[in-house]
C-alpha positions as a Markdown table, in Angstrom:
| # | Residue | x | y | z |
|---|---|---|---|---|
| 1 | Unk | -10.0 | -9.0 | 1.8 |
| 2 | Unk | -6.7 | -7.1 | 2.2 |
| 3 | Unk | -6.8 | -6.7 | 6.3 |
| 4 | Unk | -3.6 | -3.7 | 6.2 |
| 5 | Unk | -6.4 | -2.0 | 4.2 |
| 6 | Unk | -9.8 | -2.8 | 5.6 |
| 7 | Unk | -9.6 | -1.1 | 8.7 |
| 8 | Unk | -7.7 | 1.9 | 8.7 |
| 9 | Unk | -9.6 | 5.0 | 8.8 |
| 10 | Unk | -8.5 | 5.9 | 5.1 |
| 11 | Unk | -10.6 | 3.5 | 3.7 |
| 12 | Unk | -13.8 | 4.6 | 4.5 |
| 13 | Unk | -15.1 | 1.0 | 5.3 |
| 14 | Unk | -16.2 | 1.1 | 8.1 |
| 15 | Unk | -20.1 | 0.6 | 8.7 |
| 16 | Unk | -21.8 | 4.1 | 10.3 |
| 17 | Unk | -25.2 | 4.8 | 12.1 |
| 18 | Unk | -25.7 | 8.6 | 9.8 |
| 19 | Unk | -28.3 | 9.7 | 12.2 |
| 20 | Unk | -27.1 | 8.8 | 15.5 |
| 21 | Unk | -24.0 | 11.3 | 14.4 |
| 22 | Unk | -21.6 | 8.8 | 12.6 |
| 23 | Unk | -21.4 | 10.1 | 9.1 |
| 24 | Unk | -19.5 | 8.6 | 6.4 |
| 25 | Unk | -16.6 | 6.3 | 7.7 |
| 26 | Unk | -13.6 | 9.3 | 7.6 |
| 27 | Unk | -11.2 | 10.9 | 9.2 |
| 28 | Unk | -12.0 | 14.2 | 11.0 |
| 29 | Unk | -11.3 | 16.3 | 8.4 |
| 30 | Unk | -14.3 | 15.3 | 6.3 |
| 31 | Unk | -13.0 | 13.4 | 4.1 |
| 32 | Unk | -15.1 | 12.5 | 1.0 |
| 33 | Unk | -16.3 | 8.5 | 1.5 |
| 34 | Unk | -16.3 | 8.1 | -2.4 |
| 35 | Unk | -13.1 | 9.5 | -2.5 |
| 36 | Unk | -11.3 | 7.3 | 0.7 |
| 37 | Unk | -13.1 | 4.2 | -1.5 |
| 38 | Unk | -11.6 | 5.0 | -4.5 |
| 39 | Unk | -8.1 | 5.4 | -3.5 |
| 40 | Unk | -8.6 | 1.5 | -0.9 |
| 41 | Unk | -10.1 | 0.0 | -4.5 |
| 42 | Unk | -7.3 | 1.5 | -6.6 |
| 43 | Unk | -4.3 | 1.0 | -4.0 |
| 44 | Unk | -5.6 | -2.5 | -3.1 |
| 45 | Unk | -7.4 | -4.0 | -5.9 |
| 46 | Unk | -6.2 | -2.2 | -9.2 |
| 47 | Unk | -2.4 | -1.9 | -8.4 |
| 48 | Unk | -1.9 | -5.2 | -7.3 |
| 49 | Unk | -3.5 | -6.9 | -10.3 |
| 50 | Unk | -1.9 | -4.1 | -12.6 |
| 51 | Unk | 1.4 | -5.0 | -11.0 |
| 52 | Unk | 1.1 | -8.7 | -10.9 |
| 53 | Unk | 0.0 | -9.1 | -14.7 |
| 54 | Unk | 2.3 | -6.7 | -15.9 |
| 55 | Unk | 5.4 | -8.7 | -14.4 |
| 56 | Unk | 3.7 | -11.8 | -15.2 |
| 57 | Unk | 3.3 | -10.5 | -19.2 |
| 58 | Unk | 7.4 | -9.6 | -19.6 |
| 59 | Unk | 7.9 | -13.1 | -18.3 |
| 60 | Unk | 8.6 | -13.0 | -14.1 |
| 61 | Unk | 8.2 | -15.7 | -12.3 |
| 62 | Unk | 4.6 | -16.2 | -10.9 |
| 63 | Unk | 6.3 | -16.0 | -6.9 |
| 64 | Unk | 8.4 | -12.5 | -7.4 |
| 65 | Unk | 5.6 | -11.4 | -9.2 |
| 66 | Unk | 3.0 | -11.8 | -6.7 |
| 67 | Unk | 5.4 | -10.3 | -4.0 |
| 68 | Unk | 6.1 | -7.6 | -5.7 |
| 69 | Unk | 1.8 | -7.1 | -6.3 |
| 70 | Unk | 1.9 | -7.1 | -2.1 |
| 71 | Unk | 4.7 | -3.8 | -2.1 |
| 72 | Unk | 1.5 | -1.1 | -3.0 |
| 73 | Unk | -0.9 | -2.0 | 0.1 |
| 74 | Unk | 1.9 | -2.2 | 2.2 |
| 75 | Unk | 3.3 | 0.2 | 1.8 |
| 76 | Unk | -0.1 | 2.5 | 1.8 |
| 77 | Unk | -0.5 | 0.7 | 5.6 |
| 78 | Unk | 3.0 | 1.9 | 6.5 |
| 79 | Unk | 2.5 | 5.3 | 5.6 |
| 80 | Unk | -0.8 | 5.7 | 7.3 |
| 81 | Unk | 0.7 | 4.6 | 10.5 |
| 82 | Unk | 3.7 | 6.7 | 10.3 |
| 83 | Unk | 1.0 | 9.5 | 9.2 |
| 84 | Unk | -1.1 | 9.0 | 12.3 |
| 85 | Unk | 1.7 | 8.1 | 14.6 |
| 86 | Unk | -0.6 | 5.1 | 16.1 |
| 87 | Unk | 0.0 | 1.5 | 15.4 |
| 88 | Unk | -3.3 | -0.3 | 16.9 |
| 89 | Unk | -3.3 | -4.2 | 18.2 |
| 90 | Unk | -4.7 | -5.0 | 14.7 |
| 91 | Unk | -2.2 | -3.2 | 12.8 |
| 92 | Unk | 0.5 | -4.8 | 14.2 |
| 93 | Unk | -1.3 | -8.2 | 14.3 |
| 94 | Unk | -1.3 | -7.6 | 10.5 |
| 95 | Unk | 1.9 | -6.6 | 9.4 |
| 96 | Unk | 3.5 | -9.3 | 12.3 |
| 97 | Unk | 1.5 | -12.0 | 10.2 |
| 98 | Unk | 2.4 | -10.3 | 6.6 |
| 99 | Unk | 6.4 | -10.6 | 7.8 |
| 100 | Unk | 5.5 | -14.3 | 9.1 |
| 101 | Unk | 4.1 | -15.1 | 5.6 |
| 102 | Unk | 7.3 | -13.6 | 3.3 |
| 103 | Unk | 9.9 | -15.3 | 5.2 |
| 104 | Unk | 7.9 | -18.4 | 4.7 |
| 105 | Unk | 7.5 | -18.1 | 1.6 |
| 106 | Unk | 11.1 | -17.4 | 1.3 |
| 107 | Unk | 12.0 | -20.5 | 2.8 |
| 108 | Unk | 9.4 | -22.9 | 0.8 |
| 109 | Unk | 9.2 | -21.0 | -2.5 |
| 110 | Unk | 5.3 | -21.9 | -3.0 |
| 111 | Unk | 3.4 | -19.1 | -4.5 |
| 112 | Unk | 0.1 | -20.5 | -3.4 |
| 113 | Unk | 1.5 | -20.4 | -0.3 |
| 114 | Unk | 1.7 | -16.5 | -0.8 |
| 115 | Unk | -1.6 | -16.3 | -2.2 |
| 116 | Unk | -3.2 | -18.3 | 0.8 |
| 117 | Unk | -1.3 | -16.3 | 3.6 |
| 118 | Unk | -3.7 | -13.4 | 2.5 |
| 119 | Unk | -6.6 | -15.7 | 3.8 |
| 120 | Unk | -4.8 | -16.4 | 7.2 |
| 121 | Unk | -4.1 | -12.8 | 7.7 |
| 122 | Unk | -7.8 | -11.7 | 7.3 |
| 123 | Unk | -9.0 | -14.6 | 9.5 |
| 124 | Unk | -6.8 | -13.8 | 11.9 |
| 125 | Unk | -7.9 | -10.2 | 11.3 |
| 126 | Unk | -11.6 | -11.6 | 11.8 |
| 127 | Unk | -11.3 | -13.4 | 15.0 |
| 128 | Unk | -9.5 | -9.9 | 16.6 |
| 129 | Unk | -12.3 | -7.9 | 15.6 |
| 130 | Unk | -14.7 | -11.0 | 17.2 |
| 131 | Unk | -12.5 | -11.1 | 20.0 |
| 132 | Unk | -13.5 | -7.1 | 21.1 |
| 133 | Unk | -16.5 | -8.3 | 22.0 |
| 134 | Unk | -14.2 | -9.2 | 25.5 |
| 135 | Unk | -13.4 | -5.8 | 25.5 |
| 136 | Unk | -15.2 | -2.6 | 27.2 |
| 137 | Unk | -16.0 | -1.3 | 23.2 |
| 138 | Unk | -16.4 | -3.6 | 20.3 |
| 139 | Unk | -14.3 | -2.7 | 17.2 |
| 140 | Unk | -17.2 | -1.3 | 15.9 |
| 141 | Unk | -17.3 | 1.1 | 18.1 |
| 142 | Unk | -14.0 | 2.3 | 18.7 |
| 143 | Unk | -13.5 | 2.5 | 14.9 |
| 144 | Unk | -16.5 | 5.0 | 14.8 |
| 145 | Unk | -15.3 | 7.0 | 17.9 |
| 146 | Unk | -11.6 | 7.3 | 16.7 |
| 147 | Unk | -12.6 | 8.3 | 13.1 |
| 148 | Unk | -14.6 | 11.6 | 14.0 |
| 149 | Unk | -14.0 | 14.5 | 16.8 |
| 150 | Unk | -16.0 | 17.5 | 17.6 |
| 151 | Unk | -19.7 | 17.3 | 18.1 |
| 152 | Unk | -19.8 | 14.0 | 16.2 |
| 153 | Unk | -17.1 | 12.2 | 18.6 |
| 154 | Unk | -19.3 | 13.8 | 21.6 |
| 155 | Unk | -22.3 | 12.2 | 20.2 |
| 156 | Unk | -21.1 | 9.2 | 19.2 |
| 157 | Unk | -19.4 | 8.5 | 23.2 |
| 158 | Unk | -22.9 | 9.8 | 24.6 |
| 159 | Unk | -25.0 | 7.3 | 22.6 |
| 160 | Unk | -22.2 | 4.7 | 23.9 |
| 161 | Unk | -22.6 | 5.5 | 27.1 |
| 162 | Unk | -26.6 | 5.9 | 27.7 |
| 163 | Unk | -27.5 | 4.0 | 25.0 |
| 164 | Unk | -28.1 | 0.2 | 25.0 |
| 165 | Unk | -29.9 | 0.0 | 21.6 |
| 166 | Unk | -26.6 | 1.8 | 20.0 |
| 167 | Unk | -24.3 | -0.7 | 22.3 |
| 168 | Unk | -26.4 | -3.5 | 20.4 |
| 169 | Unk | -26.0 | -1.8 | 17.5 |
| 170 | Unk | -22.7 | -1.5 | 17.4 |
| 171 | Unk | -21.9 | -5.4 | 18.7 |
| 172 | Unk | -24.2 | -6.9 | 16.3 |
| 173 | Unk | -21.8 | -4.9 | 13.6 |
| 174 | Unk | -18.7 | -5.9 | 15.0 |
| 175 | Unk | -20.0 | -9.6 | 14.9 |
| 176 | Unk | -21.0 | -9.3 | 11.1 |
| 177 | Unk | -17.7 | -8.1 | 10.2 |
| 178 | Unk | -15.7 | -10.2 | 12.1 |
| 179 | Unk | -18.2 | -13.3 | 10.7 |
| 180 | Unk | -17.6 | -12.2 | 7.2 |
| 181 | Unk | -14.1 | -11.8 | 7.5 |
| 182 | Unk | -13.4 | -15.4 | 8.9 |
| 183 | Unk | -16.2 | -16.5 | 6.2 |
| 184 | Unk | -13.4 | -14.7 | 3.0 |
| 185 | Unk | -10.8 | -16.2 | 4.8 |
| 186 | Unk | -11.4 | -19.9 | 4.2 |
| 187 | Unk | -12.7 | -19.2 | 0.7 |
| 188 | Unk | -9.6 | -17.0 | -0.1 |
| 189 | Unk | -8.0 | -20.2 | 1.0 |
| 190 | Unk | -9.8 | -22.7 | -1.0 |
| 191 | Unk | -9.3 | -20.4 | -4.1 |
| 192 | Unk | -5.4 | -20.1 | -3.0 |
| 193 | Unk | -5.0 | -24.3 | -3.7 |
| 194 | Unk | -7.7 | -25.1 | -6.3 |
| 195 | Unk | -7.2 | -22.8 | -9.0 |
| 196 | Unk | -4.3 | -21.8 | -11.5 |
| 197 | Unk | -1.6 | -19.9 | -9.6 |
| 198 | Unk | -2.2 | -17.3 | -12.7 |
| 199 | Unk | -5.7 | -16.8 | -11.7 |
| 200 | Unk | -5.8 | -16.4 | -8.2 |
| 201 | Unk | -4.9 | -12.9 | -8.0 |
| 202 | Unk | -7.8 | -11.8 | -10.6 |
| 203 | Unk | -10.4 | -14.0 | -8.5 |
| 204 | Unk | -9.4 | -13.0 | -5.3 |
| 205 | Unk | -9.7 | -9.3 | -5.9 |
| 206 | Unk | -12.8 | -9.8 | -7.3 |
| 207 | Unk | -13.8 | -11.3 | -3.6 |
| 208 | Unk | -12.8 | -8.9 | -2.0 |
| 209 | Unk | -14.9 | -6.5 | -3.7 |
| 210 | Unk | -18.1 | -8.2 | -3.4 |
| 211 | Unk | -17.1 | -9.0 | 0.1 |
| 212 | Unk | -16.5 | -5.6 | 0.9 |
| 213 | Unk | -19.5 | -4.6 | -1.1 |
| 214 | Unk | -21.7 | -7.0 | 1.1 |
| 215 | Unk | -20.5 | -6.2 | 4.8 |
| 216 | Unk | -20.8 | -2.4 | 3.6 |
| 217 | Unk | -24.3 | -2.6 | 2.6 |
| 218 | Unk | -25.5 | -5.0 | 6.0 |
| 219 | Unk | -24.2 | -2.9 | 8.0 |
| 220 | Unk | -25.4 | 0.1 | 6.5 |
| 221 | Unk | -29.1 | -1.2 | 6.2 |
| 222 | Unk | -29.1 | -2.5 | 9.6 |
| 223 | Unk | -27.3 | 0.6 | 11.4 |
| 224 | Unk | -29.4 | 3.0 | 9.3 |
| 225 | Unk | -33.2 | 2.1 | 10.2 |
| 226 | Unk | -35.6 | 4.5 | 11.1 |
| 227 | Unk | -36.9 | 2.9 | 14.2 |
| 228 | Unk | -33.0 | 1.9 | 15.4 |
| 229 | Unk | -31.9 | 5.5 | 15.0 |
| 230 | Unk | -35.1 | 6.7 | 16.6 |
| 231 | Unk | -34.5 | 4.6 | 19.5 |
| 232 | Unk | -31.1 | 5.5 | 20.2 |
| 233 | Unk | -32.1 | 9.2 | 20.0 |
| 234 | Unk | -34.1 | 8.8 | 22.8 |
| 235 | Unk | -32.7 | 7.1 | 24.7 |
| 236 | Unk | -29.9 | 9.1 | 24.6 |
| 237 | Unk | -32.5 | 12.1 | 24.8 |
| 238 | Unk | -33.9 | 10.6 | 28.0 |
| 239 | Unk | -30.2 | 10.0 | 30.5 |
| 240 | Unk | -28.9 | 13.7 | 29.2 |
């Protein structure tokens, strides 16, 4: 899973609790979910690939060809942080370990090198999100708050603050996605040293899909059910 990607507001990955106030993951302009998924599948998964191949197919070597497949993502992370003005720890975590891992590779010239550096970058990505748990708001949490405003943001900090089924909630979330992104890590790894060079790329975008697919789905199912919405609603209801 492409961490530069995954957790910028943009993407419209981020897990919500629809009832308690958090709509669809967006930011506060409404955007369309469908539409913020289309453009993190086609500017993470389909331009990559369409670049890699396509170099690969007029005959460029597999380690320029993979680099360049990295530019699109990147450069979509860049200009969402010069967009917003805000570079967040786990932005720059990211794009300090995506410079680490291109002068590497520079220096050993090992395209599974490249394609396994993608792994270390989403685990590290993992254990931030885990590590929020330290913090006064899981990521979970903050993601939610910082991707609405209004009457939704005012909801969304009330249930925070006078809920402790939302607080659960939204830990229990935080601990999912940083579990499943640890969990892609090592297999993005694995897949990085045991299979053709040439096949990597195809395989690993197809992981990140289902991964994607998966955390998106628990999180919605467990965030979304009756009685946990109900709960925090009253509770909420009950400290106004």
């Amino acid at each position: 899973m492409r961490t530069e990607e995954v957790f910028r507001p943009a993407t419209g990955a981020v897990p919500t609790v629809e009832d308690t106030g958090a709509g669809p993951a967006g930011p506060p302009a409404e955007r369309s979910p469908y539409r913020a998924l289309a453009a993190n599948l086609g500017v993470n998964v389909a331009a990559p690939l369409l670049v890699f191949y396509g170099l690969r197919a007029v005959g460029v070597g597999q380690w320029w060809a993979l680099l360049a497949g990295a530019v699109p993502p990147l450069v979509r992370a860049v200009v969402t942080m010069a967009r917003t003005r805000r570079v967040d720890v786990l932005g720059a975590i990211t794009l300090l370990l995506l410079a680490l891992g291109v002068a590497t590779s520079l220096l050993t010239g090992s395209a599974r090198f490249l394609l396994a550096k993608d792994g270390a970058m989403t685990g590290a990505a993992g254990l931030c999100v885990l590590a929020t748990l330290l913090m006064r708001r899981p990521f979970i949490a903050s993601t939610l708050i910082s991707l609405t405003a209004g009457e939704r943001r005012a909801k969304l900090v009330a249930h925070w603050q006078k809920s402790p089924t939302f607080r659960r909630v939204m830990r229990v979330l935080t601990v999912v996605w940083g579990v499943g992104l640890v969990a892609d890590a090592v297999v993005r790894i694995v897949l990085a040293y045991a299979l053709p060079v040439d096949a990597v790329p195809l395989a690993g975008n197809l992981q990140y899909v289902a991964a994607f697919l998966l955390l998106e789905g628990v999180s919605r199912v467990y965030g979304r059910r009756r009685s946990v919405v109900a709960r925090i609603t009253a509770e909420t209801a009950a400290r106004a």
